[in-house]
N, C-alpha and C positions, 0 to 999 in steps of 0.2 A: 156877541156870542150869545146864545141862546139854552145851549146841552154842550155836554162835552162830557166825555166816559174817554177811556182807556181805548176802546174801539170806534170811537165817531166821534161829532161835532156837528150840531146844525147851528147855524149861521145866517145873517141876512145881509142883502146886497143889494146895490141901486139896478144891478144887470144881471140877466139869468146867462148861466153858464152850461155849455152841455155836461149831458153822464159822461163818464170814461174820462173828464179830461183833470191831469193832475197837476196837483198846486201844492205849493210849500206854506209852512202856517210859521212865524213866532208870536208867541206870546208870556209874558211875567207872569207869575203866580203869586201870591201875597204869603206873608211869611205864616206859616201858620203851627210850625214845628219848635215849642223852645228851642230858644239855643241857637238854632239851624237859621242860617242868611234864608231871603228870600231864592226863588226859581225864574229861570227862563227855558220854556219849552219849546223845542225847532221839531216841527212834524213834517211829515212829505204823505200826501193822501192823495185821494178820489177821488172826484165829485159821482155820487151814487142816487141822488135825487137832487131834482130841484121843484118846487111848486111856489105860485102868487104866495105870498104872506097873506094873511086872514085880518091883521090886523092894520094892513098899507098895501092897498093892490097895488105902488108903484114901487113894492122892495119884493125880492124873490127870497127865499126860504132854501137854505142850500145846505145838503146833507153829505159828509163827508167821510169816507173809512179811512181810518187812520190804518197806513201802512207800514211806517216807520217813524218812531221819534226819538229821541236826544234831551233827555235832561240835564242844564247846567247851569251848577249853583253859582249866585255872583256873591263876591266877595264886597268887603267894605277896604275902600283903599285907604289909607294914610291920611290922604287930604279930605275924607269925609264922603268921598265921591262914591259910585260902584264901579267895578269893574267884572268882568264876567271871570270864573276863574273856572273849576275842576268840572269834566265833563263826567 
């Protein structure tokens, strides 16, 4: 991952993908709230650009609008583990 806002994400990949076509994202987020468990984010977007990467001409650079996501906090279970809990 490269950016990521509230409205987009650019990203790199071994294969370029066309505009218009949609993809689902999850991703963890680190804990960063006292108190608060860490996050896992479920997005559903657009691919809205692609270009060569500048810094690996053989990775593509792939810009995303976020159309819909779902935050959900995971929980610490019992035995130490995580488990995903309240959406």
């Amino acid at each position: 991952m490269r950016n990521i806002s509230r409205s987009g994400l650019l990203f790199t990949a071994e294969q370029q993908h066309p505009t218009s076509t949609k993809i689902e994202l999850t991703f963890a987020l680190p804990k960063v709230i006292r108190e608060e468990p860490p996050g896992t984010v479920y997005c559903q977007g657009e691919i809205v650009r692609t270009m060569v990467f500048a810094a690996d001409a053989d990775r593509h650079a792939i810009a995303v609008r976020i159309v819909d996501y779902e935050f959900m906090r995971t929980q610490a279970s019992p035995a130490g583990g995580q488990e995903v809990g309240e959406r």
